[in-house]
SEDREN-770410 format. One line per field, with one value per residue (C-alpha): residue number from 1; chain; residue in three letters; z, x, y. Coordinates in Angstrom, 3 decimals, decimal comma. Layout:
N
resi: (NUM;...)
chain: (A;...)
resn: (ALA;...)
pz: (Z;...)
px: (X;...)
py: (Y;...)
***
This chain:
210
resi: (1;2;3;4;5;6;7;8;9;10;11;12;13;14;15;16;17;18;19;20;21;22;23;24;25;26;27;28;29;30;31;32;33;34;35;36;37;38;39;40;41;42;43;44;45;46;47;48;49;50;51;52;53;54;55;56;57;58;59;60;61;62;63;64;65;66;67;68;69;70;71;72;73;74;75;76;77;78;79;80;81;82;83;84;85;86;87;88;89;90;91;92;93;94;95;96;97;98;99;100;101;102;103;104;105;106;107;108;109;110;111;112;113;114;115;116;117;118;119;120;121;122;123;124;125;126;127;128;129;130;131;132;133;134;135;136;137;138;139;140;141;142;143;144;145;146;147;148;149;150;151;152;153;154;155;156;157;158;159;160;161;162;163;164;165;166;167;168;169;170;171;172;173;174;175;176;177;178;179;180;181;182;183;184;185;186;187;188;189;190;191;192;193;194;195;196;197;198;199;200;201;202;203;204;205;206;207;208;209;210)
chain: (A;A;A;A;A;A;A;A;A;A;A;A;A;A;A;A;A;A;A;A;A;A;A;A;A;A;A;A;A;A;A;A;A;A;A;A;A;A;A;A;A;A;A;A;A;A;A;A;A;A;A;A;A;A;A;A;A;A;A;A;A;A;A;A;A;A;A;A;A;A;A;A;A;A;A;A;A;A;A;A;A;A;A;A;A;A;A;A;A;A;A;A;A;A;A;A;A;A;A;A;A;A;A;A;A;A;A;A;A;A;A;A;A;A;A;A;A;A;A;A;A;A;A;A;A;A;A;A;A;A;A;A;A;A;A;A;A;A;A;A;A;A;A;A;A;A;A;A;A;A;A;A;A;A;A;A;A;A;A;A;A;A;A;A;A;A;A;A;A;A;A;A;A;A;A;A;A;A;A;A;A;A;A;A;A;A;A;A;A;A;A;A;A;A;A;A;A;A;A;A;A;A;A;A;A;A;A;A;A;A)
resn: (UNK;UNK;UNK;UNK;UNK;UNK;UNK;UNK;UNK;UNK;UNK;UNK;UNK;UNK;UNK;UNK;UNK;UNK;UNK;UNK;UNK;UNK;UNK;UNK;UNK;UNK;UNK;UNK;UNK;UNK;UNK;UNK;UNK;UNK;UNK;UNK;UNK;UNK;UNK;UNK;UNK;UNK;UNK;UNK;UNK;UNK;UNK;UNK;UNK;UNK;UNK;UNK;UNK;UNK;UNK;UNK;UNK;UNK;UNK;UNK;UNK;UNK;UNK;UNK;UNK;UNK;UNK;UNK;UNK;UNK;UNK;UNK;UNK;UNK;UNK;UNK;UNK;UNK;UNK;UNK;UNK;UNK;UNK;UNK;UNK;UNK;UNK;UNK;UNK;UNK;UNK;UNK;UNK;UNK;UNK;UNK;UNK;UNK;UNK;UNK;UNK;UNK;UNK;UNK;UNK;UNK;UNK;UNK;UNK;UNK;UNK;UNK;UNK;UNK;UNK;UNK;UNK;UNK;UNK;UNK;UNK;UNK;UNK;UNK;UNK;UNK;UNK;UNK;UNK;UNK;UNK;UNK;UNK;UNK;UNK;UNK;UNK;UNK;UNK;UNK;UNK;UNK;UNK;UNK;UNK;UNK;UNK;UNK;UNK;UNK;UNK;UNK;UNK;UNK;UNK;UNK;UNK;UNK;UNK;UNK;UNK;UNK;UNK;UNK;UNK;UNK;UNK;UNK;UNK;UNK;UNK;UNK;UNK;UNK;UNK;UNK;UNK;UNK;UNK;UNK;UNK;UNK;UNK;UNK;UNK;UNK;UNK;UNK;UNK;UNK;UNK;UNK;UNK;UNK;UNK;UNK;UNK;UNK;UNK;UNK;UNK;UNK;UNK;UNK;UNK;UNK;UNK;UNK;UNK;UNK)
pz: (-16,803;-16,086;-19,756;-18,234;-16,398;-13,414;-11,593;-8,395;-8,815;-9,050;-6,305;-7,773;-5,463;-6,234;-4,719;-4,514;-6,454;-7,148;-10,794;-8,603;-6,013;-4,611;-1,914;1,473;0,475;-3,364;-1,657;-1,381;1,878;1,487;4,396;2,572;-0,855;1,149;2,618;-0,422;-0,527;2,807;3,364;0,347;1,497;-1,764;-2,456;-2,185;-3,243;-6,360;-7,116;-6,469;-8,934;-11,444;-11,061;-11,642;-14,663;-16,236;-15,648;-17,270;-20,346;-20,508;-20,994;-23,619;-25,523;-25,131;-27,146;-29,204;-30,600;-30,972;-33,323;-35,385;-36,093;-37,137;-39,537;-41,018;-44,528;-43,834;-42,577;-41,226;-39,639;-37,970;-36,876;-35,258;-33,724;-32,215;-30,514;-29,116;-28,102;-26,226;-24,822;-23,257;-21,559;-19,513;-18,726;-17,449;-15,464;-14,089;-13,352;-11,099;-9,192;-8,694;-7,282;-4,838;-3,776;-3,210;-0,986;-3,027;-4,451;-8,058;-8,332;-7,187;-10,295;-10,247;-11,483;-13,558;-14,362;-15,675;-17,657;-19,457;-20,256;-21,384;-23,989;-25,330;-26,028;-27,708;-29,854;-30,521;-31,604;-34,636;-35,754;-35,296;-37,091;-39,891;-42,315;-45,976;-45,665;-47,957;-47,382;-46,766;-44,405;-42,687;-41,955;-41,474;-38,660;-36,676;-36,894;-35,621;-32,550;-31,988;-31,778;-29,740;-27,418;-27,319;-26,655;-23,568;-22,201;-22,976;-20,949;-18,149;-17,683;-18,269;-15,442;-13,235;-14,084;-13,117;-9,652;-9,193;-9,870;-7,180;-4,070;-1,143;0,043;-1,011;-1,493;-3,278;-5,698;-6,337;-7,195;-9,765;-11,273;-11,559;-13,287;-15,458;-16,429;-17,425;-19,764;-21,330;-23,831;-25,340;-24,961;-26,968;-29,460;-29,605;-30,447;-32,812;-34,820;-35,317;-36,030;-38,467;-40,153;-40,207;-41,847;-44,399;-45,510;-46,463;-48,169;-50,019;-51,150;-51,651;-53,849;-55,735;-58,685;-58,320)
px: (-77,452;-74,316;-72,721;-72,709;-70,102;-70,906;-72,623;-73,194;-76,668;-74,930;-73,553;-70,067;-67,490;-63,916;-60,323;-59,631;-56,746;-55,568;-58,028;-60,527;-62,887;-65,875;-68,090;-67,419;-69,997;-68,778;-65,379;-63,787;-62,150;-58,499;-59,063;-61,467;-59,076;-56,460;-58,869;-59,442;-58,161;-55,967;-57,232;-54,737;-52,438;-52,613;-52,148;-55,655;-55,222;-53,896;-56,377;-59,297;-57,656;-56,946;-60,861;-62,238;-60,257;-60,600;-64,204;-64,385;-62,643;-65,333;-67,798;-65,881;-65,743;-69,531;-70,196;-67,003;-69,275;-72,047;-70,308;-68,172;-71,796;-73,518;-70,870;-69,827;-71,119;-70,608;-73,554;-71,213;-69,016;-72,057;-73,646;-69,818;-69,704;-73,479;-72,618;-69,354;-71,621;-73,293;-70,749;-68,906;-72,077;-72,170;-68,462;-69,244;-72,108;-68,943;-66,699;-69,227;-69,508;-66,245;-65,721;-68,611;-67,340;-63,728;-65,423;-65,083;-67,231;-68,474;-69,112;-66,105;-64,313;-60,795;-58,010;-56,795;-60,666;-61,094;-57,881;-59,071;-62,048;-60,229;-58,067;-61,307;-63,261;-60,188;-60,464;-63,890;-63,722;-61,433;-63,734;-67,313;-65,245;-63,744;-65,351;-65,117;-62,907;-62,978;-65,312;-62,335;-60,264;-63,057;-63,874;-60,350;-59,726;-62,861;-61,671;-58,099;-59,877;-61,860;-58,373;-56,746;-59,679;-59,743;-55,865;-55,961;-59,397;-57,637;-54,624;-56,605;-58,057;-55,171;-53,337;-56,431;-56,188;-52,716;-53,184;-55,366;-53,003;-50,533;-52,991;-53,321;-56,910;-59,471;-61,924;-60,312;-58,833;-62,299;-63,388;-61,051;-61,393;-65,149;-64,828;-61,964;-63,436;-66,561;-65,405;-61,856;-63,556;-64,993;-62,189;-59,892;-63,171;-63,309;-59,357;-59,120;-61,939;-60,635;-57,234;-58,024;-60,391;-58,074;-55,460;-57,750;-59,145;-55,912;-54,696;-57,259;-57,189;-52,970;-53,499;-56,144;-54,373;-55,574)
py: (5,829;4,416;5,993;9,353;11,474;11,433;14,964;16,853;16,066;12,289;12,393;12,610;13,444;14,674;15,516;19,265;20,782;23,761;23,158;22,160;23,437;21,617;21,299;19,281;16,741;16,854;16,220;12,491;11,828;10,752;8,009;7,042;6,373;5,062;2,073;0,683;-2,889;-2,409;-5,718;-7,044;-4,596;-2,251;1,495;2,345;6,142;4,612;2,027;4,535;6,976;4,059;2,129;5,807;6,183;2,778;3,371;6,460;5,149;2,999;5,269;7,201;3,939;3,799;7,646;6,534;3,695;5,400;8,450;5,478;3,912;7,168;8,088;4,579;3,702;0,012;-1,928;-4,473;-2,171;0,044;-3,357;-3,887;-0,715;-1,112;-4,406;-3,387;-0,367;-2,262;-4,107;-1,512;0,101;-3,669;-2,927;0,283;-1,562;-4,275;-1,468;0,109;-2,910;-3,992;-0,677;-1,077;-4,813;-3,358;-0,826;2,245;4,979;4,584;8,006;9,435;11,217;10,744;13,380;10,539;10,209;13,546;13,803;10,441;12,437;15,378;13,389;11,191;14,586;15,654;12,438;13,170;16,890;15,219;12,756;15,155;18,269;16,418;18,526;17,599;14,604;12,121;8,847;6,401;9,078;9,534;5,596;4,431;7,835;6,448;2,856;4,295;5,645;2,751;0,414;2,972;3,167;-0,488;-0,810;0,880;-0,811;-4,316;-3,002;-1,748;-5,453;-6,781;-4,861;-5,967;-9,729;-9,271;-7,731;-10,627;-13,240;-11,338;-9,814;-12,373;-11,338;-13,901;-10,999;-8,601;-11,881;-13,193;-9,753;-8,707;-12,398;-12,083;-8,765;-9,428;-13,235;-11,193;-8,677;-9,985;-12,233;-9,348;-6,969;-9,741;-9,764;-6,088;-5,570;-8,327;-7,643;-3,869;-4,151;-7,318;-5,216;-2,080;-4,428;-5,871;-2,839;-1,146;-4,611;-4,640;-1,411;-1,409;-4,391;-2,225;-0,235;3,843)
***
């Protein structure tokens, strides 16, 4: 499944640091990092780190969904949260193969990757340990994380349509455009609709005497 993290018995494969200890073959070669996109002349340790990251973000949007739409009382909202769901497993999906076009290693976990998955377990402890909240503290938090999850997936393609506007290589450029013309629609759908709805919902309810 492409919504998990990926595992040794994955084939995931990592850099060593002093946090981090793995086996040879768990172990990503640094030549390797460095060749991706050389032919567009680009940091390739970088844009490894970065792809394995945005990737992983991904899939944190993907259990993100799925909590927001157990714990929502709105039908519309859950029926929302299901699609964009959805949505972000197929970006996961994209991610994977851009990745693979550009040469690289889908399964290699990035430090960047990990520390994105650090901070979105974080995000998740709050909204699965919220205790005895009250009903509307409880949906707006969730929709919070949802438009800060979304923020930084539509910057991440946003940062990749504009590397594709700038590298030479007719490769590389065609396969950041595919990606990016695949999944931006969605990601503009996906921010809109919750920040629109975040705003609503609290104008409504200002304009709504205690």
């Amino acid at each position: 499944m492409p919504t998990l993290f990926p595992t040794k018995e994955m084939g995931a494969k990592t850099l060593p640091t002093l946090m981090t200890i793995a086996a040879p073959e768990q172990q990503m070669s640094l030549d390797a990092l460095k060749s991706l996109g050389a032919e567009g002349k680009l940091n390739g340790l970088l844009l490894g780190n970065l792809l394995s990251a945005f990737t992983q973000l991904e899939r944190d949007a993907v259990h993100l969904y799925r909590v927001v739409a157990s714990r929502t009382q709105y039908d519309d909202w859950r029926a929302r949260y299901e699609e964009f769901g959805k949505e972000s497993e197929t970006h996961v999906r994209i991610y994977e193969e851009l990745i693979t076009r550009l040469g690289g290693d889908p399964n290699f976990v990035s430090p960047m990757a990990r520390m994105c998955e650090h901070k979105s377990n974080k995000l998740l402890d709050t909204l699965l340990l919220s205790g005895s909240v009250d009903e509307l503290t409880l949906e707006m938090t969730g929709l919070e994380a949802v438009i800060a999850a979304e923020h930084q997936c539509h910057s991440n393609w946003e940062l990749l349509s504009a590397l594709a506007e700038t590298v030479a290589d007719t490769t590389i450029k065609g396969a950041l455009q595919d990606a990016v013309n695949q999944v931006m629609p969605q990601e503009d759908e996906h921010l809109t609709w919750a920040k629109t709805t975040w705003q609503k919902t609290l104008l409504g309810l200002l304009a709504t005497p205690a």
